[in-house]
N, C-alpha and C positions, 0 to 999 in steps of 0.2 A: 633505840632507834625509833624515829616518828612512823608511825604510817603513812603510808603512799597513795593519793588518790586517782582513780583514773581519768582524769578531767584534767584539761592542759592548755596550751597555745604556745607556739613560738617560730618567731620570723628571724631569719639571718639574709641579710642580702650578701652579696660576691660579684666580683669582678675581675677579669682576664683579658689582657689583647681586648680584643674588640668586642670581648662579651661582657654581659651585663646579666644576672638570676637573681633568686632568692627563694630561698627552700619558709614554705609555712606546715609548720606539723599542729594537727589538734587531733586529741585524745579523748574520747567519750567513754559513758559507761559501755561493757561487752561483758557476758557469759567467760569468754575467752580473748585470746588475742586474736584480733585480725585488721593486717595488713594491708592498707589500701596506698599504692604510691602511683602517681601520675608523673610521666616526664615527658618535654616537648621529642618529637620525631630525631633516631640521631642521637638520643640517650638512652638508648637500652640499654647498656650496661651499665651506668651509672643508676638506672631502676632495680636492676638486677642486686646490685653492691646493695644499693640504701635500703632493702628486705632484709637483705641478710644483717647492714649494723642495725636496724631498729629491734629486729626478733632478740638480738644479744642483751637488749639494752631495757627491752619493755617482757612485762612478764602477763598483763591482762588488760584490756579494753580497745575500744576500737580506732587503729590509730591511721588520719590521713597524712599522707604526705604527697606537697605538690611542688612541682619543680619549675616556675615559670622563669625562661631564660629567653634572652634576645640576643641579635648580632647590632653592633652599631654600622648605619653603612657607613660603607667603604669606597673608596674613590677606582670607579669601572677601571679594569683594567684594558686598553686599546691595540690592539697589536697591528699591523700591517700584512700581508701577503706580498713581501718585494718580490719574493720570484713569481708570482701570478703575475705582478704588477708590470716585472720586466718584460716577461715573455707576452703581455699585453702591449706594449710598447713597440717591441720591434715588430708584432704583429702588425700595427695599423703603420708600423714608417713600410710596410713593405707592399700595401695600399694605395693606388694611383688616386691622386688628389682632382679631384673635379670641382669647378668653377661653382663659386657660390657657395662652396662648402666648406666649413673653418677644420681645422686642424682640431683635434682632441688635444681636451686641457687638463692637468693634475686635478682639478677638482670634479673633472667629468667620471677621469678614470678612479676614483677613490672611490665613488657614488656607486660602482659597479659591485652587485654582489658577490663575495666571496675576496677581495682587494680588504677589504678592513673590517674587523670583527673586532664588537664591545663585547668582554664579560665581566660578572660580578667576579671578585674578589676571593676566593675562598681560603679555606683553611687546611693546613696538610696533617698529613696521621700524626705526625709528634706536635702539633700544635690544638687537636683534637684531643692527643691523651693527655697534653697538661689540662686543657679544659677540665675533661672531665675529673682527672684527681684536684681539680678545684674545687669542683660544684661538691664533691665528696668532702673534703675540710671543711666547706660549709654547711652542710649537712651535720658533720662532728659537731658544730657547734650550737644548730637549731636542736639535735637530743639534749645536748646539756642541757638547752635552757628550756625544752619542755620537762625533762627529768627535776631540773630543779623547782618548776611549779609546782608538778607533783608531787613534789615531797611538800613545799610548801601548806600546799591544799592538804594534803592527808595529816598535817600538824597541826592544822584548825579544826578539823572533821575528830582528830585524835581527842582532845577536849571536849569537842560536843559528844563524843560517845561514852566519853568516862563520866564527865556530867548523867548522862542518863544512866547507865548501866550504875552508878551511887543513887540515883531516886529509885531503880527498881531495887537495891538491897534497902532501902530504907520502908519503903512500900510492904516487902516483904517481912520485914520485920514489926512494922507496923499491923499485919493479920497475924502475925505470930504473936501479939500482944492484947487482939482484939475482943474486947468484951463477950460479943457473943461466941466466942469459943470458947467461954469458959463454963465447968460441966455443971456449975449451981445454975447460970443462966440457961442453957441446954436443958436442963432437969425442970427447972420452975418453968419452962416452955413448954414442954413436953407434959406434964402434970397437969397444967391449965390445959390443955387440948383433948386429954383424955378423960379428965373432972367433964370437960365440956359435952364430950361425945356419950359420955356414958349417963349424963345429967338429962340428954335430950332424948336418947337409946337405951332405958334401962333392959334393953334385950341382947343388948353388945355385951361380949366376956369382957370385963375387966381386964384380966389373964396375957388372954388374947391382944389384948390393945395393948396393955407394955410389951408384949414382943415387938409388936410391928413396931413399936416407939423406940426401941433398941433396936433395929432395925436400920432405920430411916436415920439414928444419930453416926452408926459406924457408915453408912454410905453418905452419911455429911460431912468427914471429918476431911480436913486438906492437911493432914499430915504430912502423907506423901509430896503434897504439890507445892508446901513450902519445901521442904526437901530437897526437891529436885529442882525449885529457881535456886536456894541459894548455893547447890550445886554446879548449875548455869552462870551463874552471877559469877562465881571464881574464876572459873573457864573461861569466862570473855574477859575476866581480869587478866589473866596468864595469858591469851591471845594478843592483847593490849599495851605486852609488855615485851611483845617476840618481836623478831627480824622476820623478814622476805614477806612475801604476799597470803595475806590472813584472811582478804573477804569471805569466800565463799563459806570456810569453817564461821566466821561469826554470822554468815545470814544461817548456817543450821543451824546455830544457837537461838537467834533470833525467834526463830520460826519455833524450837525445844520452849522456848518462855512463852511464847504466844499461846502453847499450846495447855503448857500451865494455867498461866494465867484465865484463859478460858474456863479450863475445868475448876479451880476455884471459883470463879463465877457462878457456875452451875450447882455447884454444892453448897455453894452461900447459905446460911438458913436465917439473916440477919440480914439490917440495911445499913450498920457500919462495914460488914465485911465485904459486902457488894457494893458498896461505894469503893472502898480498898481496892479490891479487885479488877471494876471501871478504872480508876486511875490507873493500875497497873498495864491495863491493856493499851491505854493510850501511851502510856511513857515506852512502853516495850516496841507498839508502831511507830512510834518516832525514831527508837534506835535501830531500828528495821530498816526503815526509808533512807536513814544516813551511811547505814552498813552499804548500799547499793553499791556507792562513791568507790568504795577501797578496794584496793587491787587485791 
């Protein structure tokens, strides 16, 4: 199975009756998982739902989810007050008519408040609960198609890290092979240094100076430290090659090489093996930086 990266995107729009959404999810690196979902006012429970399927579905990084949904309008609905209306009506015929003064007309008394009331439109509880298990099948289908970027992405990054993780076994193998570890080089180094010292100090023990010289070769030696990379180097091979979410173990391997690699550095006693070693740490930061990606 490919690895999985935490880096995503994906848009589904949907529409219902008179509604109109579209769910965007994006996925970033995170430590852990968390959850951010926005929904317009009116969706709490469809905010509530879409936590619970992403937790199911995602296992690490930071993931948004946003829910921007509209109503289309709708033609106001107008209703009448006929019994206000009537009982308005025989009101004023029961009114002595005075000179110069007209008669009240339907469009007088319509004008009157409380006689005719405009509202919007609305929408009833089952025409609300289909809504929402709509916005919810839409949402089903924005995880797939972040999930399947995901995987996408962590199929390309899977490559880039096997790439690296083969230059640091070769690297490694490369100081495992390297001239100056070898003990005639070691010795003819150590001989010339103590010829030197004793050439310029004939007050220095002789004695004395090959110990320290035997010394200074066992606190040089990166036995260990190839050791324990191509130790490392398996382990993110076998990490490599597993199912479900493997970041975190491959940045402590990461970090297990860096630390190698370092101390070969340090113990270097040559400028082929500290060359070796620089490369090593560069190739080992690169597979570091890309490990960030993976869930």
């Amino acid at each position: 199975m490919s690895l999985v990266s935490m880096t995503g995107f994906s848009r589904v729009p949907g529409a219902h009756g008179a509604w109109r959404w579209a769910w965007e999810l994006k996925s970033v690196n995170a430590r852990g998982l968390d959850l951010r979902v926005r929904c317009p006012s009116g969706f709490d429970a469809v905010a509530a739902e879409a936590r619970n399927r992403l937790g199911k579905r995602l296992g690490r990084g930071a993931i948004y989810a946003n829910l921007a949904a509209q109503r289309d309008t709708a033609t106001p609905q107008v209703k009448v007050n006929e019994a206000a209306l009537v009982a308005l009506q025989e009101a004023l015929a029961r009114v002595p008519t005075f000179a110069g003064v007209q008669p009240a007309s339907m469009d007088g008394l319509l004008n009157i408040r409380g006689i005719v009331e405009i509202a919007d439109a609305g929408d009833t509880e089952e025409e609300l609960a289909a809504i929402h298990g709509a916005t919810l099948t839409s949402l089903e289908a924005a995880i797939e198609g972040l999930v399947a970027m995901r995987q996408s992405e962590g199929a390309a990054l899977g490559g880039v890290l096997r790439d690296r993780v083969e230059a640091i076994a070769r690297l490694s193998a490369d100081a495992e092979e390297c001239p100056d570890r070898k003990p005639e080089i070691v010795r003819a180094r150590l001989e010339k240094s103590v010829s030197e010292l004793t050439g310029a100090s004939p007050a220095l023990d002789p004695a004395r100076l090959h110990q320290e010289a035997l010394l200074l070769v066992a606190k040089a030696d990166v036995r260990e430290e190839l050791d324990r990379l191509y130790s490392h180097v398996e382990a993110v091979r076998e990490l490599l090659a597993q199912e479900g979410p493997v970041g975190r173990r491959l940045d402590f391997l990461a970090q297990e090489l860096a630390r190698e690699a370092n101390t070969l550095c340090s113990k270097s006693n040559g400028a082929a093996l500290t060359a070796i070693g620089m490369e090593l740490r560069v190739q080992i930061e690169q597979f570091r930086e890309q490990v960030q990606n993976i869930e």
